[in-house]
ZAFI-576507 format. One record per residue (C-alpha): residue number from 0; residue in three letters; x, y, z. Coordinates in Angstrom, 1 decimal, m for minus. Layout:
N
R   num   residu       px       py       pz
R   NUM      ALA        X        Y        Z
...
//
This chain:
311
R   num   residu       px       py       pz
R     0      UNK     16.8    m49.5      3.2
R     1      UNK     14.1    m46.9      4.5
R     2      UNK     16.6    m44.0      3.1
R     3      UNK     16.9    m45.9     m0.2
R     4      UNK     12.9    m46.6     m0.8
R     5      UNK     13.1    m42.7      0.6
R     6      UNK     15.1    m41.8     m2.1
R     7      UNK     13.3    m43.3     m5.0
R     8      UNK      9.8    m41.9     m3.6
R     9      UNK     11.4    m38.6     m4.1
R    10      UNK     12.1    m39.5     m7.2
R    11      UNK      8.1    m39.1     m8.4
R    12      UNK      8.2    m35.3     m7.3
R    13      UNK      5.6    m36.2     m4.3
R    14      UNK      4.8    m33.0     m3.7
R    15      UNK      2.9    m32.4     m6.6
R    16      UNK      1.7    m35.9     m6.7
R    17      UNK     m1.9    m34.5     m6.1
R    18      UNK     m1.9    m32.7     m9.7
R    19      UNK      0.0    m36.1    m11.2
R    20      UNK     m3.0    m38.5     m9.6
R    21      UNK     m6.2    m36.1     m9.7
R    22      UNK     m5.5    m35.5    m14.1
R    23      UNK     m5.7    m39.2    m15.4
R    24      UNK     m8.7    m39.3    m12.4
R    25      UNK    m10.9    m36.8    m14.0
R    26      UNK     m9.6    m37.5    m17.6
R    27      UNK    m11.8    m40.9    m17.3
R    28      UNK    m14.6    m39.6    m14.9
R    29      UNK    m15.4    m36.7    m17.4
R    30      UNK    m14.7    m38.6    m20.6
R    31      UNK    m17.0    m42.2    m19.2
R    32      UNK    m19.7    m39.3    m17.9
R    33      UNK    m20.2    m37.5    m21.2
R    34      UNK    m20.0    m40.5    m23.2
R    35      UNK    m22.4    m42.5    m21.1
R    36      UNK    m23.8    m40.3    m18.4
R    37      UNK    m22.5    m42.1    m15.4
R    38      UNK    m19.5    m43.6    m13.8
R    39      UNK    m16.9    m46.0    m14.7
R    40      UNK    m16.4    m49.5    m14.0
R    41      UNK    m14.2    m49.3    m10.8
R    42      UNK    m11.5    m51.7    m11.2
R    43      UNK    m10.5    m50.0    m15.3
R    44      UNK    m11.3    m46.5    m13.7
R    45      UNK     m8.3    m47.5    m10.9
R    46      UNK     m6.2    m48.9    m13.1
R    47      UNK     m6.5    m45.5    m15.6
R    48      UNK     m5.1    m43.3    m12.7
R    49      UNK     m2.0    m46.0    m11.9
R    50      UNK     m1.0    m45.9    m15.6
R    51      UNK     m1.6    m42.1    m15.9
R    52      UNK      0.5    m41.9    m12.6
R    53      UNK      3.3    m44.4    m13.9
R    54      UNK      3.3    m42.5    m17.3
R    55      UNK      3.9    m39.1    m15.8
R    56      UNK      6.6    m40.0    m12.8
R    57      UNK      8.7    m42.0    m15.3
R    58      UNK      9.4    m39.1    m17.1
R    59      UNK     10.5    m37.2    m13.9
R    60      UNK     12.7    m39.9    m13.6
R    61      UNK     14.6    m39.5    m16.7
R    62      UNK     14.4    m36.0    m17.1
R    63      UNK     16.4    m36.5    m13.2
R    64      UNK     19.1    m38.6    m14.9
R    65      UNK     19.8    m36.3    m18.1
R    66      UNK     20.1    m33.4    m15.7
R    67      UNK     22.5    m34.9    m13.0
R    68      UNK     25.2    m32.3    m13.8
R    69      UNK     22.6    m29.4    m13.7
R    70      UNK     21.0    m30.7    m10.2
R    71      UNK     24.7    m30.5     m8.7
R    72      UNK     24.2    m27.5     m9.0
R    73      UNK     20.3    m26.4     m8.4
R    74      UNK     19.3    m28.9     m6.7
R    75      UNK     22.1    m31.0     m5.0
R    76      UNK     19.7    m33.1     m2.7
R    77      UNK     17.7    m35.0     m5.8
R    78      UNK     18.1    m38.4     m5.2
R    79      UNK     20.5    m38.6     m8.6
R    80      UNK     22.6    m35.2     m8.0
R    81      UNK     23.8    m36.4     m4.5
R    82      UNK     24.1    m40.1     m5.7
R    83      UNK     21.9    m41.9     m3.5
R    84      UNK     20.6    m43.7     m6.9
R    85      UNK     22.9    m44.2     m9.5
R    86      UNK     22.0    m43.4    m13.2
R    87      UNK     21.6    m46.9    m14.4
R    88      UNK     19.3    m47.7    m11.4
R    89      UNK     17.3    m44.3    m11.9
R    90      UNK     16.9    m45.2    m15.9
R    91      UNK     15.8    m48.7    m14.9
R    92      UNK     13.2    m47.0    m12.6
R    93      UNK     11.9    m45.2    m15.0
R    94      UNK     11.6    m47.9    m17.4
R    95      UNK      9.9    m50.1    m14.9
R    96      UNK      7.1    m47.2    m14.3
R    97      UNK      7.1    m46.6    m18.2
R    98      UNK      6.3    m50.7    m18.8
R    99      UNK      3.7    m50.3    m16.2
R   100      UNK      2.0    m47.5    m17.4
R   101      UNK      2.1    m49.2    m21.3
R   102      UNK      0.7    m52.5    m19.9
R   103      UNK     m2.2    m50.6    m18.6
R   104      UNK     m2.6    m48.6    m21.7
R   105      UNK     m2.4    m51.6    m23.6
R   106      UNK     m5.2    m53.4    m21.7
R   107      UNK     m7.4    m50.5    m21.7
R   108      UNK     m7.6    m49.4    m25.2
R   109      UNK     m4.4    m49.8    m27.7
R   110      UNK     m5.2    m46.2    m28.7
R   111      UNK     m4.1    m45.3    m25.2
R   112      UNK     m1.0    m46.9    m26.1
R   113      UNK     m0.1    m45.1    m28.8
R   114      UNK     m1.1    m41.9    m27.1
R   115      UNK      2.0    m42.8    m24.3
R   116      UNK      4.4    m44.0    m26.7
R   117      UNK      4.0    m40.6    m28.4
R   118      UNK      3.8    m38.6    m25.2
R   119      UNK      7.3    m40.3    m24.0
R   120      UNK      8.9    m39.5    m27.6
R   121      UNK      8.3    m36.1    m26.8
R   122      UNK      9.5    m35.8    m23.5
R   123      UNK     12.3    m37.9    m24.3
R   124      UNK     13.1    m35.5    m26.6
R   125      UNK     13.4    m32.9    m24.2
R   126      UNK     15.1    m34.4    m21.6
R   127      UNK     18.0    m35.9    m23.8
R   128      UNK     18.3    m33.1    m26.6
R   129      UNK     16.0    m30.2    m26.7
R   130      UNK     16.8    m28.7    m22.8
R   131      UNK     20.2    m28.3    m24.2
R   132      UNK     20.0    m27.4    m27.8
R   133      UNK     17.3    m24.6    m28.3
R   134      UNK     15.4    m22.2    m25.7
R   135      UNK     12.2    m23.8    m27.9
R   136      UNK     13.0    m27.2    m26.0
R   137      UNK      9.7    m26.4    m23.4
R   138      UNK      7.1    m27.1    m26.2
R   139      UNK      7.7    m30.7    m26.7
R   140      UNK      7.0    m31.1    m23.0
R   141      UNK      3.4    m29.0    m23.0
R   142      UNK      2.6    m31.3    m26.0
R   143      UNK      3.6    m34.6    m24.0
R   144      UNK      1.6    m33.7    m21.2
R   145      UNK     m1.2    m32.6    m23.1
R   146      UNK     m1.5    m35.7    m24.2
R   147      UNK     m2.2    m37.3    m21.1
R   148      UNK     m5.9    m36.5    m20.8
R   149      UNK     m6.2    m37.6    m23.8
R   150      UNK     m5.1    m41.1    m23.7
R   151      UNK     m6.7    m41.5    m20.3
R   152      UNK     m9.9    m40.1    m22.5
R   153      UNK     m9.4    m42.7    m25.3
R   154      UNK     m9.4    m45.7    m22.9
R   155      UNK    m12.9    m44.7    m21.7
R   156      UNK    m14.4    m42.9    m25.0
R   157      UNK    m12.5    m44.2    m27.6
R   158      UNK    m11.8    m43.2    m31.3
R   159      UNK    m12.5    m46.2    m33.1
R   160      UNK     m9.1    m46.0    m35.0
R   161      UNK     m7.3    m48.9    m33.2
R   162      UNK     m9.7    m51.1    m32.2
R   163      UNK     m8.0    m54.1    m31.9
R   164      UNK    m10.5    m56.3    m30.5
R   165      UNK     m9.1    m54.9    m26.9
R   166      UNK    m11.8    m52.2    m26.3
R   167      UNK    m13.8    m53.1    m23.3
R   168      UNK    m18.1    m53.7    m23.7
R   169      UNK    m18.1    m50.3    m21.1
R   170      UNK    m16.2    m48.1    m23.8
R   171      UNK    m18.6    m48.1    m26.9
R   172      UNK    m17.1    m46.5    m29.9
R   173      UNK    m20.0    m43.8    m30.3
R   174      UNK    m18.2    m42.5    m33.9
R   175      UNK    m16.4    m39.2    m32.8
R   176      UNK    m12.4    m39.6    m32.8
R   177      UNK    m12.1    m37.0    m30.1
R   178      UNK    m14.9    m34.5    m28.6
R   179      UNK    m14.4    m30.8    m28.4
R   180      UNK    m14.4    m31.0    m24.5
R   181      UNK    m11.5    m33.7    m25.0
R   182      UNK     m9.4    m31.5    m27.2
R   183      UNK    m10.0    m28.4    m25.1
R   184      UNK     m8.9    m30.2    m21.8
R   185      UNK     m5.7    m31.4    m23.6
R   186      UNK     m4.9    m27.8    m24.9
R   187      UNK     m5.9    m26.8    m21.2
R   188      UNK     m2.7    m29.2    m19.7
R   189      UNK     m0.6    m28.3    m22.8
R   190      UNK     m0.6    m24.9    m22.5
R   191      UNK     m0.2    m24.4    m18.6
R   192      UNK      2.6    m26.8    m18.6
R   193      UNK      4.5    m24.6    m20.6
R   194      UNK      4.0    m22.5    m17.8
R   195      UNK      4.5    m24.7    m15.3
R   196      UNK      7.9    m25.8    m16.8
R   197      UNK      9.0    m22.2    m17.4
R   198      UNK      8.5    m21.3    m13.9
R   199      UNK     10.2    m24.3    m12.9
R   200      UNK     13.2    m23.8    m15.2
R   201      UNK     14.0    m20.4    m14.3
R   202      UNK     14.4    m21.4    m11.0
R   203      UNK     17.1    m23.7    m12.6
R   204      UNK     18.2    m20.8    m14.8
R   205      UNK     22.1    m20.8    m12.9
R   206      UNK     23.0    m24.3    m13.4
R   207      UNK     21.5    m24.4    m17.1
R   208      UNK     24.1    m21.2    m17.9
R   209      UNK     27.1    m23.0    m16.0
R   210      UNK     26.0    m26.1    m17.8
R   211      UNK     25.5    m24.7    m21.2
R   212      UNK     21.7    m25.5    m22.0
R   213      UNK     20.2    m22.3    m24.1
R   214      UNK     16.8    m22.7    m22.3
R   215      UNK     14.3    m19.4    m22.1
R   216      UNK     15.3    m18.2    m19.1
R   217      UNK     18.9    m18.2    m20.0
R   218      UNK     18.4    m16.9    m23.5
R   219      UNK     15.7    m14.5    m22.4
R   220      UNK     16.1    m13.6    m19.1
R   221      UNK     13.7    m14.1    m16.3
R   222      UNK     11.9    m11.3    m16.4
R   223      UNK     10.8    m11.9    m20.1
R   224      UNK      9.9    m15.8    m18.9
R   225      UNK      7.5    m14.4    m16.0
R   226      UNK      5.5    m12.4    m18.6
R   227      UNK      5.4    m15.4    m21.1
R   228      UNK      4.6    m17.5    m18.0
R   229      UNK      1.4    m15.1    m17.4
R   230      UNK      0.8    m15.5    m20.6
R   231      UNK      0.2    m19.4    m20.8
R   232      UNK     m2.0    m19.0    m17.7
R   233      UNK     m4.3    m17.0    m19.8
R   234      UNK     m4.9    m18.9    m21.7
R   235      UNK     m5.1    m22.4    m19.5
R   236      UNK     m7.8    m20.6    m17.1
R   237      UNK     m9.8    m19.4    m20.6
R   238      UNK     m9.6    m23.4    m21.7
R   239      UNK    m10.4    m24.2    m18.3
R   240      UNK    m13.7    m22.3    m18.8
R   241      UNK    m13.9    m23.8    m22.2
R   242      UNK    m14.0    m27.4    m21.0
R   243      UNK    m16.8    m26.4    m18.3
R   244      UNK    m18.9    m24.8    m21.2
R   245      UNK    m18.7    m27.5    m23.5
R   246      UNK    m18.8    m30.2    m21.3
R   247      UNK    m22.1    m28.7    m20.0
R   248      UNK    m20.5    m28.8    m16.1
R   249      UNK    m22.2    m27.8    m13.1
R   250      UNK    m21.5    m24.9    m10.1
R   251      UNK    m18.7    m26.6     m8.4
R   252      UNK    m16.4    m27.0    m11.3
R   253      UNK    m17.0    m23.1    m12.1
R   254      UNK    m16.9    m22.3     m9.2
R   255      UNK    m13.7    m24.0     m8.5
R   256      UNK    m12.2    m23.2    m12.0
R   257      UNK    m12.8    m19.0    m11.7
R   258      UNK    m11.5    m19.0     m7.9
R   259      UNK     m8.6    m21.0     m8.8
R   260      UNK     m7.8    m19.4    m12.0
R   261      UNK     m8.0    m16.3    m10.1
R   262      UNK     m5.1    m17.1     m7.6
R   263      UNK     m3.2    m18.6    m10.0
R   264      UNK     m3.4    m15.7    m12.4
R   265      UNK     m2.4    m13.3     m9.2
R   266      UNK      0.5    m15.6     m8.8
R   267      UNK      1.2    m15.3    m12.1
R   268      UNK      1.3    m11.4    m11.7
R   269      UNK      3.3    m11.5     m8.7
R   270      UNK      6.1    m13.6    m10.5
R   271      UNK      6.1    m10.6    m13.4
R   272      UNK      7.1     m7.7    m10.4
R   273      UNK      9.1     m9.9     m8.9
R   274      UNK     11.2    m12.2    m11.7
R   275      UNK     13.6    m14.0     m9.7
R   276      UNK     14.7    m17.2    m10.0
R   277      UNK     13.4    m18.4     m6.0
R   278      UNK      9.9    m17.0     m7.2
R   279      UNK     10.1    m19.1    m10.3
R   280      UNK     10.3    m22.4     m8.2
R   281      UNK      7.7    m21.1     m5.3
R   282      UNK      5.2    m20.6     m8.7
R   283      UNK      5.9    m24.1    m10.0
R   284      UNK      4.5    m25.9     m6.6
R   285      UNK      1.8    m23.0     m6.5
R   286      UNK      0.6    m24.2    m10.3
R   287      UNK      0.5    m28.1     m9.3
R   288      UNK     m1.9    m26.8     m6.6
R   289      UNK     m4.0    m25.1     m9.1
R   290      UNK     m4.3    m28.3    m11.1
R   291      UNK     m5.1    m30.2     m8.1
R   292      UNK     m7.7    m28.2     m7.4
R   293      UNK     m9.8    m28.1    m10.5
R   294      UNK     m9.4    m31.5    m11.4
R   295      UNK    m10.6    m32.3     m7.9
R   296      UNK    m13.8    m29.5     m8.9
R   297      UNK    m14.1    m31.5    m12.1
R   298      UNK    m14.2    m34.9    m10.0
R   299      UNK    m16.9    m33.9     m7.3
R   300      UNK    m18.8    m31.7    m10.0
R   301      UNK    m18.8    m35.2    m12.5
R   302      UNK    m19.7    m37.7     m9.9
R   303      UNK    m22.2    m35.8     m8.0
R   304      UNK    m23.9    m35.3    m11.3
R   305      UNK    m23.2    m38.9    m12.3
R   306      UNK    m24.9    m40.0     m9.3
R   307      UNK    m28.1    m38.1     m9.4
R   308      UNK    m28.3    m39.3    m13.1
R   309      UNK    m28.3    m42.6    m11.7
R   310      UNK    m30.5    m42.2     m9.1
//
């Protein structure tokens, strides 16, 4: 039993479960904060980070059981490659953590819900078809992801467009479909996942060449991935910025953002001098730790400022 439950935790990708809890966290403390200048109600604000955390481990999940052939070889100790959950019980898993994350979305704004239905598409898309039909197939999963802030967003600043009678008296439709600081922090995830994926699939790149799947790396080479890869974090630490500005954020979310966009960009660097496929994977856990760390700036820089608004 314990190595079973074992086994499906590892399933979520718990070590970068930080990134995967602190987005949908700060996606309604920033969006509730601008929109009303203080906090949200506890009990929706909790439920917003289940459902963001449901939404993005179920499509670890099934990414996990459309590359079973490919862990075998990358990574045989995933839960699916060394068959310690078979495929039909890792698809039910991550249909169970899908429903979960809908029902949420449903009860906190049906604009939420079409946000995830779309986001899952996408990354459906990859995981079943793209990954193994064009060395394009990392963009649908940037555009899923970026998404994710953004339904979080709607739940707590909605558009107006979907109102189904749903929207809760602490989310007042103010008349804007989405703010500039909303966009920005979508375009922010979207663009660094590309990043994030790349890094992570050229650690993969051996098993996707045995296997067939024409992804960047393989089609490319890793060298011409890293400097792509530094590329994307360019431009995610200039959105980073970019959300700060617009928001109107304090010291502690710059602060945090420059230091942290700093490492990562040095990380970044050190993954173009040295383009191997082990570097790839160490910069994949390194970007997760970026994340974490500026949405955690974002979440003490918000509610500290939340507070003394209050007060």
């Amino acid at each position: 039993m314990a190595s079973r439950t074992g086994a499906y935790i590892k399933l979520l990708r718990p070590e970068i479960a930080a990134m995967d809890l602190a987005l949908p966290a700060a996606s309604a403390l920033l969006a509730t904060y601008l929109l009303t200048g203080g906090l949200p109600p506890l009990f929706p604000f909790v439920l917003a980070v289940i459902g963001g955390y449901c939404a993005i481990t179920s499509t670890y999940v099934f990414n996990d059981c459309c590359d079973i052939d490919i862990d075998k070889i990358n990574l045989p100790d995933r839960p699916l490659a060394s068959e310690r959950v078979t495929r039909c019980q890792g698809l039910l898993y991550a249909f169970l953590l899908f429903v979960v994350a809908a029902a949420v979305a449903l009860y906190l704004n049906p604009e939420s819900l079409a946000a995830l239905i779309i986001a899952t598409l996408a990354i459906s898309l990859y995981s079943a078809i793209a990954k193994r039909a064009t060395f394009l197939s990392f963009l649908p999963v940037g555009f899923a992801y970026g998404l994710v802030p953004i339904g979080v967003w709607l739940a707590f600043d909605p558009a107006g467009v979907l109102d189904l009678g749903l929207v809760h008296s602490y989310a007042p439709d103010d008349g804007v479909l989405l703010p500039l600081t909303a966009i920005f922090f979508g375009a922010m995830i979207c663009v660094t996942d590309w990043g994030f994926t790349l890094s992570g699939v050229a650690r993969d790149v051996e098993g996707d060449r045995l296997r067939g799947a024409p992804t960047f790396p393989v089609t490319f080479g890793v060298p011409v991935t890293s400097k792509f890869v530094m590329v994307c974090w360019v431009c995610g630490v200039l959105f980073s910025l970019a959300i700060g500005y617009t928001a109107g954020l304090g010291r502690i979310y710059f602060i945090g953002a420059i230091f942290a966009g700093i490492w990562m960009l040095l990380q970044a660097a050190d993954f173009m001098r040295n383009p191997l496929p082990e570097r790839g994977g160490q910069l994949f856990l390194q970007a997760s730790w970026y994340r974490a760390v500026i949405f955690t700036a974002m979440i003490a820089d918000v509610g500290l400022s939340a507070v003394g608004y209050a007060l």
